[in-house]
Chimera marker file (.cmm) of the C-alpha trace (Angstrom):
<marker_set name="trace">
<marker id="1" x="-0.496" y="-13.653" z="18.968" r="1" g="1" b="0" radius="0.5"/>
<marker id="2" x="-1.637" y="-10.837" z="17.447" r="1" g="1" b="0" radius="0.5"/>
<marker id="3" x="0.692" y="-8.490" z="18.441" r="1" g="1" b="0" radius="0.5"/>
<marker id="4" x="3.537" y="-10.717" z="16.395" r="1" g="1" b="0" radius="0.5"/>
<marker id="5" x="1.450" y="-10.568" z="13.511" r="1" g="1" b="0" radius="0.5"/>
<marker id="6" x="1.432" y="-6.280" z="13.912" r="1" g="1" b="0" radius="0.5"/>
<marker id="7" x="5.541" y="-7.149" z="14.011" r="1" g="1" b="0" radius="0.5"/>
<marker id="8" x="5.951" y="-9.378" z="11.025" r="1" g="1" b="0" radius="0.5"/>
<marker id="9" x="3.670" y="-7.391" z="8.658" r="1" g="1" b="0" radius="0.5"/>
<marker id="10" x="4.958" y="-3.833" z="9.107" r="1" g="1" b="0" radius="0.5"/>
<marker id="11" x="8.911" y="-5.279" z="8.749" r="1" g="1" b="0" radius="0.5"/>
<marker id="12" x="7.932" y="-7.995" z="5.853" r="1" g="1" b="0" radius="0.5"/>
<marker id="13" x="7.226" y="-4.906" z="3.353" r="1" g="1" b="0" radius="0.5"/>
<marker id="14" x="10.541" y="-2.776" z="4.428" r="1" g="1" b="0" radius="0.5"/>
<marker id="15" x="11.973" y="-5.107" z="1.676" r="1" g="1" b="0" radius="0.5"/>
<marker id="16" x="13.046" y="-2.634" z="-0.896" r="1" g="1" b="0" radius="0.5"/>
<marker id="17" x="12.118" y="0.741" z="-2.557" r="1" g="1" b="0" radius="0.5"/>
<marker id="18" x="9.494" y="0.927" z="-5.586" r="1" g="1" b="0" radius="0.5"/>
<marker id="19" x="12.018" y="0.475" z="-8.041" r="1" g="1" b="0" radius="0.5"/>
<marker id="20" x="13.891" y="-2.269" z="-6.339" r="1" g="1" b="0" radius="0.5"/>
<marker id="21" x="10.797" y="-4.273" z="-4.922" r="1" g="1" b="0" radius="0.5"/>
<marker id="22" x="10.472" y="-7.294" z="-6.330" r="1" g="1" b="0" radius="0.5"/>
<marker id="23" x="7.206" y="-8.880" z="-6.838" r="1" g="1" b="0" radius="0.5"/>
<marker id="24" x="6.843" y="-13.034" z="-5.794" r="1" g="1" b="0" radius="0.5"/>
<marker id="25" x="6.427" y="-14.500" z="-2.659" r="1" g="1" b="0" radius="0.5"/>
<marker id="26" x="8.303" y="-13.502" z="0.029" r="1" g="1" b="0" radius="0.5"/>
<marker id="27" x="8.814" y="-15.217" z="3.767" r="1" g="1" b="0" radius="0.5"/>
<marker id="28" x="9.890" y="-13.329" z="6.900" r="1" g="1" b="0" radius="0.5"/>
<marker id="29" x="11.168" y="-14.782" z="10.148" r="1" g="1" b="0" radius="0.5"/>
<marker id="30" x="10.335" y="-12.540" z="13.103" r="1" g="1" b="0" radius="0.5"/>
<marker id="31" x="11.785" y="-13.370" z="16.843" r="1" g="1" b="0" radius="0.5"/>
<marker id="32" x="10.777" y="-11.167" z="19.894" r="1" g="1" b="0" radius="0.5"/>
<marker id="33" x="14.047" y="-10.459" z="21.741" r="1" g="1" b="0" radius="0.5"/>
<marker id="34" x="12.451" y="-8.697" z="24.780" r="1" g="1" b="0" radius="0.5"/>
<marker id="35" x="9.210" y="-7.564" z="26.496" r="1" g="1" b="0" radius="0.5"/>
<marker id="36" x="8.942" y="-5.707" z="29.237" r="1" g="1" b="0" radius="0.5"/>
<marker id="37" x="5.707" y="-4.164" z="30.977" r="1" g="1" b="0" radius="0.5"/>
<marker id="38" x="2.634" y="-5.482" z="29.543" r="1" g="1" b="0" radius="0.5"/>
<marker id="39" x="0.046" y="-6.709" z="31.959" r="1" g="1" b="0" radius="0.5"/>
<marker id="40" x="0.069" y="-10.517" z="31.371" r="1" g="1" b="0" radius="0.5"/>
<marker id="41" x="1.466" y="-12.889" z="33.799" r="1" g="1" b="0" radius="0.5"/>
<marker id="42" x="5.443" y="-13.525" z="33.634" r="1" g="1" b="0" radius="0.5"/>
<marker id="43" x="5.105" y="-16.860" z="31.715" r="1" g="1" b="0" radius="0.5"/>
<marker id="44" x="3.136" y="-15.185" z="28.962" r="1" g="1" b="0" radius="0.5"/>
<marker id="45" x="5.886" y="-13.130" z="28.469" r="1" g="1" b="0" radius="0.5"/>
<marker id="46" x="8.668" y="-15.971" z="28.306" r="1" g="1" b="0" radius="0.5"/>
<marker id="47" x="6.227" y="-17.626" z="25.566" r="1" g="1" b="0" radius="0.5"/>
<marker id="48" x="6.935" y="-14.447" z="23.458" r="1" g="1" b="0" radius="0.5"/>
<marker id="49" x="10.764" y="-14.322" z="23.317" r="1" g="1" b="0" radius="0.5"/>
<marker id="50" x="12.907" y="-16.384" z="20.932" r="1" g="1" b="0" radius="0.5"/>
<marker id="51" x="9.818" y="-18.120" z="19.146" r="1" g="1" b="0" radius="0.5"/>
<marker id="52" x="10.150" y="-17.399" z="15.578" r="1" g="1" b="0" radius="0.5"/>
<marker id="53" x="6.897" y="-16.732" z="13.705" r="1" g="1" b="0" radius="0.5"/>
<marker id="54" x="7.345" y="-17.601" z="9.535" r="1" g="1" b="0" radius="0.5"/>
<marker id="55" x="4.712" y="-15.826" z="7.687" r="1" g="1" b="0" radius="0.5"/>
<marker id="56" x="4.822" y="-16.450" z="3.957" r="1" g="1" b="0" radius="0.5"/>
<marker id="57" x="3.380" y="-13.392" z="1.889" r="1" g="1" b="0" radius="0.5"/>
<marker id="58" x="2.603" y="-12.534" z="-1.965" r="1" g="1" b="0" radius="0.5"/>
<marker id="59" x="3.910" y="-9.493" z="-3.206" r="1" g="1" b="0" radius="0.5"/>
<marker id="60" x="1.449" y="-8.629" z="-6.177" r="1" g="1" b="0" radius="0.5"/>
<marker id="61" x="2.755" y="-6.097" z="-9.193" r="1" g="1" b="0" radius="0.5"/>
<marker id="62" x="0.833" y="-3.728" z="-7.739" r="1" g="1" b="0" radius="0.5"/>
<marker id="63" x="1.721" y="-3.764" z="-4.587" r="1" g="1" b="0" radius="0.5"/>
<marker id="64" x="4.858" y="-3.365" z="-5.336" r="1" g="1" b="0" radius="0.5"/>
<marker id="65" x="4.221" y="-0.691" z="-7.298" r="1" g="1" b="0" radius="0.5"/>
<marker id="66" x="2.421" y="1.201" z="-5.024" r="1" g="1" b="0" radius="0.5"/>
<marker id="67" x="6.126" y="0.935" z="-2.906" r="1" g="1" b="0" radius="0.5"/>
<marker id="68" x="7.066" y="-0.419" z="0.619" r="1" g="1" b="0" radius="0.5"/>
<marker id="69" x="5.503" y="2.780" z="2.722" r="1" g="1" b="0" radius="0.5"/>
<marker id="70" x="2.166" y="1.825" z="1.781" r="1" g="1" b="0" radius="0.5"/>
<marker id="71" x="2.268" y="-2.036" z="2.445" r="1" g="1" b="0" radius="0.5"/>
<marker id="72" x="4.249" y="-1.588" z="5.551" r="1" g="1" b="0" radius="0.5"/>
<marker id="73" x="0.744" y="0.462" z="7.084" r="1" g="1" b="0" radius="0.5"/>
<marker id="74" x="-1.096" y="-2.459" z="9.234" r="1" g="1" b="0" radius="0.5"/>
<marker id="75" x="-4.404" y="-0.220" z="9.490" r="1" g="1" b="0" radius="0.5"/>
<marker id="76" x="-5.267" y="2.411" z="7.610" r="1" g="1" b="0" radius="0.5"/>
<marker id="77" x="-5.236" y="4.757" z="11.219" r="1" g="1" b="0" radius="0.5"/>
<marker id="78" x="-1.023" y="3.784" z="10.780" r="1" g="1" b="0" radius="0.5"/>
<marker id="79" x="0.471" y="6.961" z="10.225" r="1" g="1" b="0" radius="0.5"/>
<marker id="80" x="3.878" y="7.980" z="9.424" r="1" g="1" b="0" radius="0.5"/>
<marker id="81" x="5.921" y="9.938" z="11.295" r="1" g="1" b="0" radius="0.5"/>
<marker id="82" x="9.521" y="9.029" z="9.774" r="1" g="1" b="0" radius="0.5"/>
<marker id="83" x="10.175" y="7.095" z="6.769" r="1" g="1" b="0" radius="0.5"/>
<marker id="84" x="13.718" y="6.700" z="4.480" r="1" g="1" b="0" radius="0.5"/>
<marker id="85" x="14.833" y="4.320" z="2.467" r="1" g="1" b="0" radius="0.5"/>
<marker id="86" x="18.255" y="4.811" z="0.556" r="1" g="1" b="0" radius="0.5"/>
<marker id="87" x="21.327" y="3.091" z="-0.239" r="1" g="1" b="0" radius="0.5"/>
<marker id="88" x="20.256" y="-0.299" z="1.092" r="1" g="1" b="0" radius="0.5"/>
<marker id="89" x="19.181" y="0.995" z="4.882" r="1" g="1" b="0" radius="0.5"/>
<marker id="90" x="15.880" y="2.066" z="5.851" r="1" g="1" b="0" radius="0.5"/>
<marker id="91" x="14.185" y="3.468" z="9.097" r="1" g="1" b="0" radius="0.5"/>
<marker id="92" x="11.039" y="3.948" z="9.697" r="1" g="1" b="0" radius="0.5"/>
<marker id="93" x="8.578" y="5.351" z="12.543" r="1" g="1" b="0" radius="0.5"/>
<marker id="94" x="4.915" y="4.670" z="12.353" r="1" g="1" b="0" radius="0.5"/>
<marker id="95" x="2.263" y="5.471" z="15.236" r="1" g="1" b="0" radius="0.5"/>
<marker id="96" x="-1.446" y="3.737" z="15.093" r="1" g="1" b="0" radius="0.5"/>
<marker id="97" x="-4.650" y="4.135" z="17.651" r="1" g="1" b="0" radius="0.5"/>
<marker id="98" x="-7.157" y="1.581" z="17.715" r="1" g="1" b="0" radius="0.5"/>
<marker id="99" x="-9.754" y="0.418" z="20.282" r="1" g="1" b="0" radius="0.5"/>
<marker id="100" x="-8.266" y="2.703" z="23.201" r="1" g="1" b="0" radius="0.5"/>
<marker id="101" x="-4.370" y="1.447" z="22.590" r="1" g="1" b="0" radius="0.5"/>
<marker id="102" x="-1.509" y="3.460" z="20.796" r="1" g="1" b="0" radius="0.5"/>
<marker id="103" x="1.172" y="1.939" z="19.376" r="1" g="1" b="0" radius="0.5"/>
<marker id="104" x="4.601" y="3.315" z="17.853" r="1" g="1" b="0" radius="0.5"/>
<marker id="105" x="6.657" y="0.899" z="15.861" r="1" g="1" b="0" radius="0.5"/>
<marker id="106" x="10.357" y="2.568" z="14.978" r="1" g="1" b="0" radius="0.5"/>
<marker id="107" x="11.879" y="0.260" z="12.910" r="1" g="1" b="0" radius="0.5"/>
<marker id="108" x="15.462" y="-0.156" z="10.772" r="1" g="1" b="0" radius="0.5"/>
<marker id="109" x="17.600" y="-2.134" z="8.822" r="1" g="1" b="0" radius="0.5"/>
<marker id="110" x="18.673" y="-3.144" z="5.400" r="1" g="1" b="0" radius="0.5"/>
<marker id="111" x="17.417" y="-4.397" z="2.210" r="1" g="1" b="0" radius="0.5"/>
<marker id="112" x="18.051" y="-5.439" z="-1.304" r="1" g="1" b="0" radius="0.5"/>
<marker id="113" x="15.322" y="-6.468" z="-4.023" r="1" g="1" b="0" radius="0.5"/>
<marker id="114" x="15.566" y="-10.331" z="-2.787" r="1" g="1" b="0" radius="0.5"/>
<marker id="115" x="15.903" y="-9.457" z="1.319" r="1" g="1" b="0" radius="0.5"/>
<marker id="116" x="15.767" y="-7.518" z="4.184" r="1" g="1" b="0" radius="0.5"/>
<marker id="117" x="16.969" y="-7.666" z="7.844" r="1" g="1" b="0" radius="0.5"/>
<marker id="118" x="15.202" y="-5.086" z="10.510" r="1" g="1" b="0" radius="0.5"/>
<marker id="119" x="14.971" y="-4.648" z="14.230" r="1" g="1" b="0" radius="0.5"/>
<marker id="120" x="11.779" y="-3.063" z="15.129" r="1" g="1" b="0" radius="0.5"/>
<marker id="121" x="11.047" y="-1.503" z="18.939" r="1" g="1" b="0" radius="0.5"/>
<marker id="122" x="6.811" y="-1.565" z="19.187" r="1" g="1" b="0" radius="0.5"/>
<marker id="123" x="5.577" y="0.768" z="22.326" r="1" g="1" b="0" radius="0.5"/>
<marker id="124" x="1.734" y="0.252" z="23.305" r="1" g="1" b="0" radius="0.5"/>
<marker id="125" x="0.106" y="2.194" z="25.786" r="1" g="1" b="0" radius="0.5"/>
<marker id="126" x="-3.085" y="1.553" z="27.139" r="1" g="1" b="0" radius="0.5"/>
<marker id="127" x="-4.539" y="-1.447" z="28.547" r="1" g="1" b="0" radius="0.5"/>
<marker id="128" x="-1.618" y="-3.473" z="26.688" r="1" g="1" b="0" radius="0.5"/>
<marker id="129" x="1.039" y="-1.484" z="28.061" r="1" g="1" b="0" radius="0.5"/>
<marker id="130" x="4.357" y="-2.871" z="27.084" r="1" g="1" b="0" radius="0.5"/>
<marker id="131" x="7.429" y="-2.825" z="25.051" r="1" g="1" b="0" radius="0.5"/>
<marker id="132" x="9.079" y="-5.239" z="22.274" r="1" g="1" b="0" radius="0.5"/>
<marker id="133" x="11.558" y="-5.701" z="20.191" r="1" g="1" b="0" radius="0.5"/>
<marker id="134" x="12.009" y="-8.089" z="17.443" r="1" g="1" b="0" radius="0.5"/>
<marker id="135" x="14.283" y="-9.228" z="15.000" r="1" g="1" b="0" radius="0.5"/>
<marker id="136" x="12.919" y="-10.057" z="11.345" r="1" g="1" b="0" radius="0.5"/>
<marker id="137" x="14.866" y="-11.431" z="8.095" r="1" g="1" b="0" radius="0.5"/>
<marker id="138" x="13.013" y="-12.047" z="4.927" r="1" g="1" b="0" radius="0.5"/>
<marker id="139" x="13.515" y="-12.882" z="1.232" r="1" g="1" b="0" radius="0.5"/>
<marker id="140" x="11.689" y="-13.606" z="-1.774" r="1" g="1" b="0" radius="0.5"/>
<marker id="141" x="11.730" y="-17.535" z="-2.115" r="1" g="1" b="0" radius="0.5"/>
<marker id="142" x="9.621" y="-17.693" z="-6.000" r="1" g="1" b="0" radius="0.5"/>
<marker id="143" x="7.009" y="-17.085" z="-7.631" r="1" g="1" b="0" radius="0.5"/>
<marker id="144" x="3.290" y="-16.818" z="-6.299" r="1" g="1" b="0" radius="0.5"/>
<marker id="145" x="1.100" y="-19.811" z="-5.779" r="1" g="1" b="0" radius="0.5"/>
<link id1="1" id2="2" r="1" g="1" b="0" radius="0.2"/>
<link id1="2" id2="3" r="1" g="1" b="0" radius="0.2"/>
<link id1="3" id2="4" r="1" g="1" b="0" radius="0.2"/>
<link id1="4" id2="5" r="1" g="1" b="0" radius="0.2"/>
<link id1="5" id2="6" r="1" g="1" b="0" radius="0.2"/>
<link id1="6" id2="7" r="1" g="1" b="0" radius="0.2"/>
<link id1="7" id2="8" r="1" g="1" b="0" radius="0.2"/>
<link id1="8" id2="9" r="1" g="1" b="0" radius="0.2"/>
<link id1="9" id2="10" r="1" g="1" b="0" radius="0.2"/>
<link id1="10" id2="11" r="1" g="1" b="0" radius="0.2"/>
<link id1="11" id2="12" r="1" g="1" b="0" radius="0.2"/>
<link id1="12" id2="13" r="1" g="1" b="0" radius="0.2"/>
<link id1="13" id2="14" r="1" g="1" b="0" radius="0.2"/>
<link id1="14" id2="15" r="1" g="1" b="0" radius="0.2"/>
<link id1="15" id2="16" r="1" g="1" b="0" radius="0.2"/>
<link id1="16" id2="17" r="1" g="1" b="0" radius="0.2"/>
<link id1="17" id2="18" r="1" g="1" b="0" radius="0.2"/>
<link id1="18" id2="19" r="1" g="1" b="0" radius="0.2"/>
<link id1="19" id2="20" r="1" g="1" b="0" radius="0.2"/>
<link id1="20" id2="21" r="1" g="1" b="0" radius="0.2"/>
<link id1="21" id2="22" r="1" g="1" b="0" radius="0.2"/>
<link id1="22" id2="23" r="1" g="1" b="0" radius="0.2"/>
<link id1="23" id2="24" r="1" g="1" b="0" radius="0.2"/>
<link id1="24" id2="25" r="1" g="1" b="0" radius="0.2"/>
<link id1="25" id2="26" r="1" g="1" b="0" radius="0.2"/>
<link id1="26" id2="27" r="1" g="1" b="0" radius="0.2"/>
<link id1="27" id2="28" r="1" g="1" b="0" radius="0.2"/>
<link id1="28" id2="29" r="1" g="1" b="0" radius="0.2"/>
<link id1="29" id2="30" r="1" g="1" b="0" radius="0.2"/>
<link id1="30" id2="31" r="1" g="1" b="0" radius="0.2"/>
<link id1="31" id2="32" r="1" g="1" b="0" radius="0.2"/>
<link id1="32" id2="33" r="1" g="1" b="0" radius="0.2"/>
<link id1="33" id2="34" r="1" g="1" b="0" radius="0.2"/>
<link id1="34" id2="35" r="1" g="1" b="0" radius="0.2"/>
<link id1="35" id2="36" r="1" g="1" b="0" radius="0.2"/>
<link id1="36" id2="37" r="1" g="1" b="0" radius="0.2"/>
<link id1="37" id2="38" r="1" g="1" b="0" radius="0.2"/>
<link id1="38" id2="39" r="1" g="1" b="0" radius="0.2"/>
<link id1="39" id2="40" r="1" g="1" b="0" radius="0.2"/>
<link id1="40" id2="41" r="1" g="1" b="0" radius="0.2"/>
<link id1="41" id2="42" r="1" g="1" b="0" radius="0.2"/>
<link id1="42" id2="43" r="1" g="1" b="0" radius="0.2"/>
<link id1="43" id2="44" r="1" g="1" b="0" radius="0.2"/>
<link id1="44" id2="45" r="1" g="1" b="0" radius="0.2"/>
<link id1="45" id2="46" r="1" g="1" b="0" radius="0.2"/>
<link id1="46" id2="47" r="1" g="1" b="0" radius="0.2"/>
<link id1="47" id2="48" r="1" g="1" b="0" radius="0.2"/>
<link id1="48" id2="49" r="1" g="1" b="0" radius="0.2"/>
<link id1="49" id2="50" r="1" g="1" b="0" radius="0.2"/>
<link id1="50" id2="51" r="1" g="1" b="0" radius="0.2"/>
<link id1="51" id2="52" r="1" g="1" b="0" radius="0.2"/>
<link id1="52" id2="53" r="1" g="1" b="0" radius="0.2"/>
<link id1="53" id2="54" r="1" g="1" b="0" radius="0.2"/>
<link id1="54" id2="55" r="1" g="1" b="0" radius="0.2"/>
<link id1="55" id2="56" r="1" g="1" b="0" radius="0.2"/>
<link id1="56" id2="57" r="1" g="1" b="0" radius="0.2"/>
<link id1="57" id2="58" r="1" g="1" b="0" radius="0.2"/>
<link id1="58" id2="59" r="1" g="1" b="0" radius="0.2"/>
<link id1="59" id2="60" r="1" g="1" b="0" radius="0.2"/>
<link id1="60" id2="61" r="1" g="1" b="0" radius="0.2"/>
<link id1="61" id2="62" r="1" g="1" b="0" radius="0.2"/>
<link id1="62" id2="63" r="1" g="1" b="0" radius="0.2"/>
<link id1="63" id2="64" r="1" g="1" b="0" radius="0.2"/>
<link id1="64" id2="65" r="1" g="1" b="0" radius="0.2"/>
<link id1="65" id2="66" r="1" g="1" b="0" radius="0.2"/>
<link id1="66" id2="67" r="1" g="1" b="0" radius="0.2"/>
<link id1="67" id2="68" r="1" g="1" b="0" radius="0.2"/>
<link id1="68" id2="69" r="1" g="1" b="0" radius="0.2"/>
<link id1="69" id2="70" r="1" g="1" b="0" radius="0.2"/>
<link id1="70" id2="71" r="1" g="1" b="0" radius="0.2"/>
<link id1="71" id2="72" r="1" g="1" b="0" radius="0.2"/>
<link id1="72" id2="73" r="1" g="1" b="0" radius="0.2"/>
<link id1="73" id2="74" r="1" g="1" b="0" radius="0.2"/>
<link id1="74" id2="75" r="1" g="1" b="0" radius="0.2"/>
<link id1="75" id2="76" r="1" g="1" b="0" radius="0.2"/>
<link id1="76" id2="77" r="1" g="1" b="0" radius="0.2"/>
<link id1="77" id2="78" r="1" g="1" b="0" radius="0.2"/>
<link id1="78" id2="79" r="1" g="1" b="0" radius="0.2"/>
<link id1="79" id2="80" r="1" g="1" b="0" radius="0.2"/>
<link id1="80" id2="81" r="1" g="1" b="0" radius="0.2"/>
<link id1="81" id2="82" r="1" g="1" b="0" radius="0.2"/>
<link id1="82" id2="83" r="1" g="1" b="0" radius="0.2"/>
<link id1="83" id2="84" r="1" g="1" b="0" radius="0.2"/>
<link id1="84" id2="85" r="1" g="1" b="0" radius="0.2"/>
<link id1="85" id2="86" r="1" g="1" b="0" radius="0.2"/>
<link id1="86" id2="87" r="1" g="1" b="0" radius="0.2"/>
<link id1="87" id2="88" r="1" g="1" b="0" radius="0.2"/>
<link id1="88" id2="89" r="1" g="1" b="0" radius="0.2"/>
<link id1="89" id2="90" r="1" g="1" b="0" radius="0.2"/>
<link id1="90" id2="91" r="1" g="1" b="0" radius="0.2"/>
<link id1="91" id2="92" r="1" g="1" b="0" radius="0.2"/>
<link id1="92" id2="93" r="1" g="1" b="0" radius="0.2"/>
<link id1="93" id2="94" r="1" g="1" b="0" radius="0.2"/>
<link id1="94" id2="95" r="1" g="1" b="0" radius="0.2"/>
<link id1="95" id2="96" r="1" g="1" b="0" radius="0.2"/>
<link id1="96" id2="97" r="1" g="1" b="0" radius="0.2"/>
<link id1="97" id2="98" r="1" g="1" b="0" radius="0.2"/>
<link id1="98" id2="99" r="1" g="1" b="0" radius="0.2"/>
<link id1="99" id2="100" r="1" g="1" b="0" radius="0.2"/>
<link id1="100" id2="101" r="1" g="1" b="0" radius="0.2"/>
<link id1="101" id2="102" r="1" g="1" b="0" radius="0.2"/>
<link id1="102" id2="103" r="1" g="1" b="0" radius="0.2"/>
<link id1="103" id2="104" r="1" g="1" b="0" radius="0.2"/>
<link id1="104" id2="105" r="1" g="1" b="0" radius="0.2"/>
<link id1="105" id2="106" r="1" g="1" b="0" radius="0.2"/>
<link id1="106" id2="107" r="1" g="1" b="0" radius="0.2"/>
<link id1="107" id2="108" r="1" g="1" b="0" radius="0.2"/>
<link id1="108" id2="109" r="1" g="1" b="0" radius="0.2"/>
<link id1="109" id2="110" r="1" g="1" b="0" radius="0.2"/>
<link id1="110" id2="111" r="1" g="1" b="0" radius="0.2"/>
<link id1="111" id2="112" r="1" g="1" b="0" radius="0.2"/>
<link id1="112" id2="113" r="1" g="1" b="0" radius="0.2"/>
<link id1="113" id2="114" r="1" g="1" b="0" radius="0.2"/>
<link id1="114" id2="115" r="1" g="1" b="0" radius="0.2"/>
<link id1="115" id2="116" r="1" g="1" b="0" radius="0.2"/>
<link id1="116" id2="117" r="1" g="1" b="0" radius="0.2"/>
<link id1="117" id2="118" r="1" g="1" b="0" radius="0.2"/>
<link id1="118" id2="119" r="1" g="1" b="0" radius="0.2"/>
<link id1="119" id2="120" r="1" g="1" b="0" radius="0.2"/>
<link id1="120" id2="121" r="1" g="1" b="0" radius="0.2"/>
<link id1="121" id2="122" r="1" g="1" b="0" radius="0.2"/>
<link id1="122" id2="123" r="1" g="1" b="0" radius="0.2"/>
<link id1="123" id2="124" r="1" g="1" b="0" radius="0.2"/>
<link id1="124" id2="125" r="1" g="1" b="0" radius="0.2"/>
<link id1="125" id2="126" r="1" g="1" b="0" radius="0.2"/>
<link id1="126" id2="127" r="1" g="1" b="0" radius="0.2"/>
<link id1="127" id2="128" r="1" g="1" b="0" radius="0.2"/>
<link id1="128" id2="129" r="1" g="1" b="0" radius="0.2"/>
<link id1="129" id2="130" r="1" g="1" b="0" radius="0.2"/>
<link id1="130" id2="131" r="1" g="1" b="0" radius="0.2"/>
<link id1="131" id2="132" r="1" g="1" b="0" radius="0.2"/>
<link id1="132" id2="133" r="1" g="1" b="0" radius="0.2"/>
<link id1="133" id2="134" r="1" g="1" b="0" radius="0.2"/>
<link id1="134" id2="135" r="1" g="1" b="0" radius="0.2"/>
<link id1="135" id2="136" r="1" g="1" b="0" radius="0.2"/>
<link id1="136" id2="137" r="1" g="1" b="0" radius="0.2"/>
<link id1="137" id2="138" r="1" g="1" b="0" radius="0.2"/>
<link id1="138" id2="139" r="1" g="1" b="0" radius="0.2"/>
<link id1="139" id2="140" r="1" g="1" b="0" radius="0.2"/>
<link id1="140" id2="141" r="1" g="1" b="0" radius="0.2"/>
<link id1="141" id2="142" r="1" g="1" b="0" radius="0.2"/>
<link id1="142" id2="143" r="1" g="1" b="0" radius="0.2"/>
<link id1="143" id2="144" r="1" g="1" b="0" radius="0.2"/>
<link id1="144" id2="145" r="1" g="1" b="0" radius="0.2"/>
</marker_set>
């Protein structure tokens, strides 16, 4: 589902700061723990809790240059509203608009260069109404294909 994807890509860059990023591939694990509203029938829901979606990503030199706060955007309409990263814990609060939905992502957690652990809460309004929260770990598993 789509709305996993949004999930997995904004926690998968909360990896590290500039200087700590490092570049290679890197795989997140991302389980919804809850949903509530959304206007979907109950079963749909059930589908979306506790079914961990792996997504396997390159981190390029550059994009780990350019730091975590611009990977983490999922559109370029993503705007920041909170973001720190220090001492190995980060939190982050990002708010995006797109075809007549809004969606705020507050996210936190902890990272070192190799991995990361987050819990993010995602509220859409709109025709999508709902609320989630997921759980994501990553780490850098090698080099790029």
């Amino acid at each position: 589902m789509r709305v996993l994807t949004i999930v997995a890509a904004i926690a998968l860059p909360s990896v590290a700061s500039a200087q700590m990023l490092q570049p290679g591939m890197w795989e997140t694990t991302s389980t919804v723990t809850s949903v509530k509203g959304g206007n979907f029938p109950p079963n749909v829901a059930a589908m979306m809790k506790g079914r961990p979606t792996v997504i396997r990503h390159c981190v390029t030199p550059a994009e780990a240059a350019a730091g975590p706060r611009e990977m983490m955007k999922s559109a370029p309409d993503c705007r920041f509203s909170r973001f720190s990263m220090v001492g190995g814990r980060y939190s982050s609060q990002m708010s995006c608009t797109r075809q007549g939905m809004a969606m705020t992502v507050a996210a936190s957690g902890s990272y070192t260069p190799v991995s990361m652990a987050s819990t993010a809460t995602m509220v859409m309004t709109g025709r999508m109404a709902m609320t989630m929260t997921s759980r994501t770990t990553g780490r850098r598993v090698g080099a790029c294909k």
